[in-house]
N, C-alpha and C positions, 0 to 999 in steps of 0.2 A: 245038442249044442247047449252050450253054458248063459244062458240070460244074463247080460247086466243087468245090476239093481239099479232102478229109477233113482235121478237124485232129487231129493227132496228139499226143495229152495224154500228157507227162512227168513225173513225179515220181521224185522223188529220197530214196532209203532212208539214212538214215545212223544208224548204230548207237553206242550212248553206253555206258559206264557212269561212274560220276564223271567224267566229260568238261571241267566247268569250262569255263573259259577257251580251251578250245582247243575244242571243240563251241559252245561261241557264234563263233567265229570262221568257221567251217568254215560255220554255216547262215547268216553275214552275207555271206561270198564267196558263196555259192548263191543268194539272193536280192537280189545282185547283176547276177547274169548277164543279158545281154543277149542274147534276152530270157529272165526266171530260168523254172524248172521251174512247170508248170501246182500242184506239190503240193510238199510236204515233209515227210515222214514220220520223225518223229524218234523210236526205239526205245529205249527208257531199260531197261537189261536189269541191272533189278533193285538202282540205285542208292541210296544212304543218303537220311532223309527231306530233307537239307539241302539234298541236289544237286537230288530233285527239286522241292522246294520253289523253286528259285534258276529251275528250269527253266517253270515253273508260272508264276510270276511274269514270266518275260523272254518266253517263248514263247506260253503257254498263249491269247492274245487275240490273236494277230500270226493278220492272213489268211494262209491259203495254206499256212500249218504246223500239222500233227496231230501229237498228241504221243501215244505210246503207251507207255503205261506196263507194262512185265511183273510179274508179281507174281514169276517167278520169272530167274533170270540165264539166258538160253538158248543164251551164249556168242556169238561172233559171224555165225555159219552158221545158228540159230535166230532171232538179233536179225533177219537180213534177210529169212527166210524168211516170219516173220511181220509184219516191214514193206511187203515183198512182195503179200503175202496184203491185207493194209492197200490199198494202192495198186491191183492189181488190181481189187477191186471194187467201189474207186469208179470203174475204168473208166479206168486208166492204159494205155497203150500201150506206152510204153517205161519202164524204170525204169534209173534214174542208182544204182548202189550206192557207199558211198564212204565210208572209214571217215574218225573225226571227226577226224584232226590230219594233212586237207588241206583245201586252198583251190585258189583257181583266178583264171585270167586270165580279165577279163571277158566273152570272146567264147569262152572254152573250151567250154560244155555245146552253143552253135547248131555251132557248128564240129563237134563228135560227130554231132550228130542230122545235120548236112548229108554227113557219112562214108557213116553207114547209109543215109539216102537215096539215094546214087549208086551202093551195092552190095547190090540187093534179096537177094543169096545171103546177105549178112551177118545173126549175129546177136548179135556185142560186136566194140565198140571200145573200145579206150585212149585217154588221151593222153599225151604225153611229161610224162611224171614225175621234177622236180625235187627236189634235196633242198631242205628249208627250211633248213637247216642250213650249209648250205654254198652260196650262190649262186651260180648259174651252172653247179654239177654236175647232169647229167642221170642219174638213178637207172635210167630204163629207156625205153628206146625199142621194146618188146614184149621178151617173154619167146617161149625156146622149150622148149614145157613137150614135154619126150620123157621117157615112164616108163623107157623103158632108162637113161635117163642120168637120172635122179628124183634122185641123190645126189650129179651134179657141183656145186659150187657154183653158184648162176645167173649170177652175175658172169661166169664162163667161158661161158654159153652165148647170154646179151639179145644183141640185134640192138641193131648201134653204130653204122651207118651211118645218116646222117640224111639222109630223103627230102623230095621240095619239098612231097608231098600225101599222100594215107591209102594204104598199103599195106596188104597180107594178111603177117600175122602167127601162130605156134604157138599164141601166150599173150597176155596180158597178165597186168598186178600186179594184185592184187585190191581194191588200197587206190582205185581208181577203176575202172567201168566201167560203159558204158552200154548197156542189154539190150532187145530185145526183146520182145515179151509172147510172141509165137509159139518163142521162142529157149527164156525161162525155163521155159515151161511143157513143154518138149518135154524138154528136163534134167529138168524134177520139184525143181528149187531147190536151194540148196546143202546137201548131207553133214552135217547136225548130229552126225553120230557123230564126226567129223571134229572138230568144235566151232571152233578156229579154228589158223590155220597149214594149209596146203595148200588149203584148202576153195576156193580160187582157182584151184589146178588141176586141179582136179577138174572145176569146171566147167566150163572152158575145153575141158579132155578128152572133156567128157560134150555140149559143143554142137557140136566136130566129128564127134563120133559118130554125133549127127544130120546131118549133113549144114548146119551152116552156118560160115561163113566168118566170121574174127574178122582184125580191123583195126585199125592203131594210127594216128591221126592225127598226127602232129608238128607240126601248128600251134596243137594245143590243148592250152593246158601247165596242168599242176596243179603243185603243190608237197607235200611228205608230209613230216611230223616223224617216223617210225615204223619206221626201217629197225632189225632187229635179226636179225643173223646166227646160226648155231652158236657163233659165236667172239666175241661183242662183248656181254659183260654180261648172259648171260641168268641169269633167275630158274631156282629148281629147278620152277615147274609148266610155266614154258615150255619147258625143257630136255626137259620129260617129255611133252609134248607134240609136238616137231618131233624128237624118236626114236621116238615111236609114230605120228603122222599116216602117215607114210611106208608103213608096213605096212597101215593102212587101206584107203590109195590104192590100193597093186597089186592088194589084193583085191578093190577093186572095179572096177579098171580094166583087169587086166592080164590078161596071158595066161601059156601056161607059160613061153616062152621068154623072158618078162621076168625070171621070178626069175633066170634065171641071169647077167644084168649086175648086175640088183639088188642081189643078197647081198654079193657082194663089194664093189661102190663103198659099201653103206651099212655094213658092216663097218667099210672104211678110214674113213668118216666120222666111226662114232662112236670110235672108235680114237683119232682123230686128236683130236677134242672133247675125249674124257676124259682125254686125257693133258695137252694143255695146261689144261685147268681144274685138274687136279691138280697141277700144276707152279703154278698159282697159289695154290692152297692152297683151293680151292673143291669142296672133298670132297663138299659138299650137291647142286654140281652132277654131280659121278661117280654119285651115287647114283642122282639121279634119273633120268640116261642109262641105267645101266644098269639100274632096274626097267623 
């Protein structure tokens, strides 16, 4: 006798807060897709009553989309974990994470899910990640997430060569990927101590720990509004936040011999952050670097 093949139910986590305009855009690209996610799980982490009111009214009857409302902000490492939580028991298989100001090329989520298919070791893929901003610039073609080197910029370390089909990659961005059930559950889901910045390589860390292989496809391309560096306009929580993630991480990933690349490149880091923000005249953000 002939087995049918198991089908294998997708949903997709995407995390909100005032989202607006650009989280309606992100869950029309998704429900797009050919063919789109079995779910969509949209996590409103703890929005004004207007957004979710705007969101209630545009979502709230649409098949296929649950809305989840938090009473409280769980940051974005909690938004998923509980979107997650969401999606697993109704019995999801893979979950799409993907924060809300990206979109995607029609064929981008079958193109992922046909990656993991052909590498049962896998348990996350990427895809090449477009800036919105900029067309035609590729943000990242996988990441390589090494704690030794946690505080070289990543521009210095993404993978830039473009492949014809899915390769094995360190990393990927966290602003898209697509997981496993067996992957997520064996991490234990993303770092909410972490809250948001890192909590992407953390995971990525923490699913080759276990033993599974992470993939960037290059024929399936997203687009992302969201790139914000050390050095390009951060606010003082985020400042305060991508100088403290970093120490979170090693301690929960690292060993002894990391601290000793560590201290120093994150040294020169912040060194180097607080001086040019101070040479701007941005003292809110020295301070917050250095609490």
């Amino acid at each position: 006798p002939v087995l049918a093949r198991p089908t294998i139910r997708t949903a997709a986590v995407v995390v909100t807060w005032e989202g607006g305009a650009a989280t309606a855009e992100c869950l029309r690209s998704l429900r797009a897709q050919q063919p789109p996610p079995d779910e969509i799980v949209v996590v409103d982490n703890a929005s004004s009553r207007a957004e979710r009111d705007r969101l209630q009214a545009t979502w709230g009857h649409e098949p296929g989309v649950r809305l989840l409302l938090l009473d409280q902000n769980r940051q974005f490492a909690g938004g998923m974990n509980a979107g997650a939580a969401a999606a697993l028991a109704a019995g999801a298989d893979r979950l799409f994470f993907l924060n809300n100001d990206t979109r995607f090329e029609l064929d981008a989520l079958a193109r992922l899910g046909a990656a993991l298919d052909g590498c049962p070791a896998a348990g996350i893929v990427g895809p090449r990640v477009m800036d919105a901003r900029q067309p035609g610039t590729t943000l990242t073609l996988g990441e390589r997430h090494i704690l030794a080197l946690l505080n070289v910029p990543r521009t210095l370390l993404r993978y830039r060569r473009a492949r014809a089909a899915s390769f094995r990659v360190l990393g990927v961005m966290g602003c898209a990927l697509l997981v496993t059930r067996a992957c997520y559950q064996a991490v234990g889901g993303f770092p909410e101590d972490i809250e948001v910045y890192y909590e992407d390589v953390d995971f990525c860390l923490g699913a080759r720990a276990h033993g599974f292989a992470i993939l960037l496809e290059p024929r399936a391309v997203g687009h992302h509004d969201g790139m914000r560096g050390f050095l390009a306009g951060l606010t003082p929580w985020a400042a305060f936040l991508k100088a403290r993630n970093p120490w979170l991480l090693v301690r929960r990933r690292g060993r002894a011999w990391t601290w000793a690349t560590f201290v120093p490149t994150y040294a020169a880091m912040i060194a180097a952050s607080a001086g040019l923000y101070a040479l701007r005249g941005r003292m809110d953000i020295v301070r917050a670097l250095a609490r």
